[in-house]
NUKEVEX-330134 format. One record per residue (C-alpha): x, y, z; residue in one letter. Coordinates in Angstrom, 3 decimals, padded with zeros to 6 digits. Each point is the difference from the previous one (the first is absolute). Layout:
// residues N
SITE         u         v         w  type
SITE         X         Y         Z     A
...
This chain:
// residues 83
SITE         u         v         w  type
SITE  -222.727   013.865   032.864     X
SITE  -002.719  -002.451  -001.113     X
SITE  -001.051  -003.001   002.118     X
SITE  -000.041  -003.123  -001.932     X
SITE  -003.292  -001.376  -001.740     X
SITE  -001.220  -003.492   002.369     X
SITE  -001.375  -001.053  -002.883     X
SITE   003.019  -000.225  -002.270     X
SITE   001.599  -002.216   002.897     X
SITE   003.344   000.584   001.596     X
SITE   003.234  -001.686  -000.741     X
SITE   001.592  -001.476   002.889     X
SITE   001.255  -002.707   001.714     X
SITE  -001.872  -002.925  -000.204     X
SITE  -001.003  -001.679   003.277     X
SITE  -000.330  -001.475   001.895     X
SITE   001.857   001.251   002.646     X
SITE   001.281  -000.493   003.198     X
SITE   001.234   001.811   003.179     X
SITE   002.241  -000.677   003.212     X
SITE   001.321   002.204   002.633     X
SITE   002.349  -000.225   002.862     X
SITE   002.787   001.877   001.673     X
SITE   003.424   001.176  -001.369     X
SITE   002.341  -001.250   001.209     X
SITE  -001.510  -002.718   001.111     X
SITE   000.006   001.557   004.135     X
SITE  -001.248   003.290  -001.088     X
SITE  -000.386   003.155  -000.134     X
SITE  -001.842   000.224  -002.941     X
SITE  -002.539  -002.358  -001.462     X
SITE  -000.593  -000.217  -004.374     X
SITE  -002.957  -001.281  -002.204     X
SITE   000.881  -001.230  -003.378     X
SITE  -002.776  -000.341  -002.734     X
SITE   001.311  -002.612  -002.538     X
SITE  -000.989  -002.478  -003.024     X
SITE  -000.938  -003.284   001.143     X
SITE   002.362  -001.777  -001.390     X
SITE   002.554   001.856  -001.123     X
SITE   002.908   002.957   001.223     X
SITE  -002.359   002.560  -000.937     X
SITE  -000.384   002.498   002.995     X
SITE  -003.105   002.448  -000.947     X
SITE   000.493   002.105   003.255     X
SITE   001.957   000.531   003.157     X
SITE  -001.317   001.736   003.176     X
SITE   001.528   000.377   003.544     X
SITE  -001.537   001.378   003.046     X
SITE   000.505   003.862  -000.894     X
SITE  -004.074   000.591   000.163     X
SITE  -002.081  -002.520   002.511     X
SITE  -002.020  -000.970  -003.045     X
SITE   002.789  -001.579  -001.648     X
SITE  -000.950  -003.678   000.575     X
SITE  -003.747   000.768  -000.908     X
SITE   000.725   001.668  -003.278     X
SITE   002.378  -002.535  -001.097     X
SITE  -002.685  -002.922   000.482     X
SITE  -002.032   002.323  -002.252     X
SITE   001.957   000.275  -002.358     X
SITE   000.649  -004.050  -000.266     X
SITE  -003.959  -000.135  -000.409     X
SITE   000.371   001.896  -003.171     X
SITE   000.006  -002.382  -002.937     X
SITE  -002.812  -001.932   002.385     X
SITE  -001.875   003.430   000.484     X
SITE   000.163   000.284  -003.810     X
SITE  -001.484  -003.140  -001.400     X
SITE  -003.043   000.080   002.541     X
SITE  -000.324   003.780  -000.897     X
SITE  -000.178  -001.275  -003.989     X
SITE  -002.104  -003.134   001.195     X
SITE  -002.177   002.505   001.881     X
SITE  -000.582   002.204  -003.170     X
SITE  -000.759  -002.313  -002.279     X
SITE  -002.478  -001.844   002.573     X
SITE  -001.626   003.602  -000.098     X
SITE  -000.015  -000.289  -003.623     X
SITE  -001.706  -003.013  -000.215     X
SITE  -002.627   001.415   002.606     X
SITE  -000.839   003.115  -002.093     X
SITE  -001.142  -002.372  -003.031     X
């Protein structure tokens, strides 16, 4: 298996994106994040409370398309830098 080239880019959903969480049903026992397109019906990702990260990696993974464009901006900063 090869891992994908950065510098080709990826394709996915564009951002940006938003998450919520709460608890299901609504008095428990189990709480839910959903990662979704602002704007639209579009949900990216779904976590529960199986692993007490849960919550943490689902903000992450909201800060993606925002994590991406500074990571580009950052590059190309660098760029600029080396001339």
């Amino acid at each position: 298996m090869t891992s994908p080239n950065p510098q080709e880019g990826g394709k996915h959903t564009p951002g940006p994106w938003l998450f919520d969480y709460g608890t299901v049903p609504p008095d428990g026992p189990g709480t839910y994040a959903d990662i979704y397109v602002d704007g639209g019906d579009t949900i990216i990702a779904h976590f529960n409370n199986q692993i007490p990260e849960g919550l943490a990696n689902a903000r992450l993974i909201a800060a993606a398309p925002a994590l991406l464009e500074a990571l580009k901006l950052a590059r190309e900063i660098c760029k600029d830098a080396e001339k």
